[in-house]
C-alpha atoms as a printed R data frame, in Angstrom:
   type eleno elety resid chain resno       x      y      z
1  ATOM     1    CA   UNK     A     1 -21.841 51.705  5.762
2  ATOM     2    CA   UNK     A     2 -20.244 53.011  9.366
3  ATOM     3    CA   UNK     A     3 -22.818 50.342 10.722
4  ATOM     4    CA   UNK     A     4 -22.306 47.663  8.270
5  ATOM     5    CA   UNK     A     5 -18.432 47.503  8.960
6  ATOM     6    CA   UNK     A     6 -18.910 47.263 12.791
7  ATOM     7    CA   UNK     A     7 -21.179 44.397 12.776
8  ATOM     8    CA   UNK     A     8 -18.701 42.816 10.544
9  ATOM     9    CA   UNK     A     9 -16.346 43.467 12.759
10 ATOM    10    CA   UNK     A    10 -18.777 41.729 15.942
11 ATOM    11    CA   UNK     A    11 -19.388 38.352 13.962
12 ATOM    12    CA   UNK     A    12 -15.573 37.763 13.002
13 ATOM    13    CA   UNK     A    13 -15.315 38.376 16.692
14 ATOM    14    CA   UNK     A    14 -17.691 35.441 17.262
15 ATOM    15    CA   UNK     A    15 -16.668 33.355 14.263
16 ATOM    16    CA   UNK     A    16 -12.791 33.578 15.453
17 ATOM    17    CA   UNK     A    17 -14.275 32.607 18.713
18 ATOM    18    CA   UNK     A    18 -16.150 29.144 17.374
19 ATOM    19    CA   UNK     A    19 -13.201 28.074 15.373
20 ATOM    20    CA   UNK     A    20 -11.311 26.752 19.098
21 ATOM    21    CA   UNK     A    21  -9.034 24.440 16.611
22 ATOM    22    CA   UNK     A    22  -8.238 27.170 14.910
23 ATOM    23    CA   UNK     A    23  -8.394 25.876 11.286
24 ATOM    24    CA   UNK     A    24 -10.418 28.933 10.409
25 ATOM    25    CA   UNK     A    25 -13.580 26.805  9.684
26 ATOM    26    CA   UNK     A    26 -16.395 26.406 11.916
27 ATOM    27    CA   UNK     A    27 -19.552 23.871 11.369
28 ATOM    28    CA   UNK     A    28 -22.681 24.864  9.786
29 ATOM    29    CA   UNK     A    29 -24.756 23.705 12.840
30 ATOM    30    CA   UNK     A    30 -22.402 26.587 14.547
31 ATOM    31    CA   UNK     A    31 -23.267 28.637 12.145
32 ATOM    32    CA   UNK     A    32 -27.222 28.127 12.179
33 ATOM    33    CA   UNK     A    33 -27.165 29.192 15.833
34 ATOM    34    CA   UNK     A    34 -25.095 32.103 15.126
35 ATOM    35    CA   UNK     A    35 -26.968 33.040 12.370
36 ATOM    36    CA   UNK     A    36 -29.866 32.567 14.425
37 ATOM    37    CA   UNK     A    37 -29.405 34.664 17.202
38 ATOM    38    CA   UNK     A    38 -27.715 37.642 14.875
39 ATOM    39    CA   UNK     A    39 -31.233 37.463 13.370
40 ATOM    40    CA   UNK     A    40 -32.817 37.583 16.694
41 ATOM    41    CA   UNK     A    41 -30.437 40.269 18.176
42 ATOM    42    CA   UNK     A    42 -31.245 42.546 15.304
43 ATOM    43    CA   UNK     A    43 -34.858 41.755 15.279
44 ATOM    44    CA   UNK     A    44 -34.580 40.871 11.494
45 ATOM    45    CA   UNK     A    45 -36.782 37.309  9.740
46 ATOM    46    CA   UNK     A    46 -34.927 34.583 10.457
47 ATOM    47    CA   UNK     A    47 -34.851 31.748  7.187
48 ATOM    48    CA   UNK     A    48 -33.860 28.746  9.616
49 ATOM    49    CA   UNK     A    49 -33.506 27.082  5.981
50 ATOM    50    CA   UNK     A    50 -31.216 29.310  4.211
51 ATOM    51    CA   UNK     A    51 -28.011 28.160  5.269
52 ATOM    52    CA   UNK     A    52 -28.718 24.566  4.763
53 ATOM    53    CA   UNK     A    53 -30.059 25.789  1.162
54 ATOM    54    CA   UNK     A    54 -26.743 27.988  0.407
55 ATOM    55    CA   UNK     A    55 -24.305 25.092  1.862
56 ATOM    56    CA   UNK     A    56 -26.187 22.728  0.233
57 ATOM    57    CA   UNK     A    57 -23.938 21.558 -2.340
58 ATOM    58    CA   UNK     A    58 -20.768 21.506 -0.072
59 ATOM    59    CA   UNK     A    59 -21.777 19.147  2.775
60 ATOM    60    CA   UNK     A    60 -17.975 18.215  3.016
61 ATOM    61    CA   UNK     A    61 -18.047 20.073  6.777
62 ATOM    62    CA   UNK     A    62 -17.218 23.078  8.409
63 ATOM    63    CA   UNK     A    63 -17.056 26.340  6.833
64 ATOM    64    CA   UNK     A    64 -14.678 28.854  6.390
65 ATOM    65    CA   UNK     A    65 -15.023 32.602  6.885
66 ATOM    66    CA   UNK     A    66 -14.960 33.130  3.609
67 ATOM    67    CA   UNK     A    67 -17.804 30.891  2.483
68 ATOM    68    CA   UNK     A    68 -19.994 31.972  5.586
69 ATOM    69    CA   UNK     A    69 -19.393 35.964  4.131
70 ATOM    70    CA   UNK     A    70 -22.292 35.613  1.057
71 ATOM    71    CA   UNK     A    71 -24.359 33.979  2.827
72 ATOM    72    CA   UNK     A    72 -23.933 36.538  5.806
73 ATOM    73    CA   UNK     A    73 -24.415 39.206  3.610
74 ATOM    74    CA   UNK     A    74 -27.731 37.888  1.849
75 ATOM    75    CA   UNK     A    75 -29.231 36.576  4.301
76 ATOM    76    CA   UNK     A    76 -28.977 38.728  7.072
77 ATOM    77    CA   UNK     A    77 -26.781 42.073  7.015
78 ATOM    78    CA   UNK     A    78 -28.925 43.482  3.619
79 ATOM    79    CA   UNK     A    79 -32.297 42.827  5.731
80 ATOM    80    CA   UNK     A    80 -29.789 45.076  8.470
81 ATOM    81    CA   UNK     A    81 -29.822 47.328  5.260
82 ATOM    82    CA   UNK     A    82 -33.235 47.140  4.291
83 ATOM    83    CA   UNK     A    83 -34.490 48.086  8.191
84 ATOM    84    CA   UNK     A    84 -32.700 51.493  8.178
C-alpha cells in the first residue's frame, strides 16, 4: 500500500501542475497524455480508450481530481497492483 500512496502522491503532483488556472480541473485530452505516459512509465497496457469510455457521459470539459481518481484507480494503479 507504501507504494500505492506514493504514486498517488506523484500524479497529484502532476495533476496540480496541469491545472495552471487553478480551478482544480484539468482537460481530458491532459489527462489522456498523462494517463498515457503513467502507463508507459510503469510499463503497464495502456487502454488509449478508457478514459474517453469512463468520461463519456460528462463531456461538459475538464475534470476534476476527484472524477480523474476512479478512473486512475481502475485503469491504471490496480494493473500497478496486479504487477507486484
Amino acid at each position: 500500500m507504501a507504494l500505492r500512496d506514493e504514486l498517488l502522491k506523484s500524479i497529484w503532483h502532476a495533476f496540480t501542475a496541469l491545472d495552471v488556472d487553478k480551478s482544480g480541473k484539468v482537460s481530458k485530452s491532459q489527462l489522456k497524455v498523462l494517463s498515457h505516459n503513467l502507463c508507459t512509465v510503469m510499463k503497464i497496457p495502456h487502454d488509449p480508450v478508457a478514459l474517453e469510455e469512463h468520461f463519456k457521459d460528462d463531456d461538459e470539459g475538464p475534470v476534476s481530481n476527484q472524477g480523474y481518481m476512479p478512473y486512475l484507480n481502475k485503469f491504471i494503479l490496480d494493473k500497478v497492483s496486479q504487477q507486484l
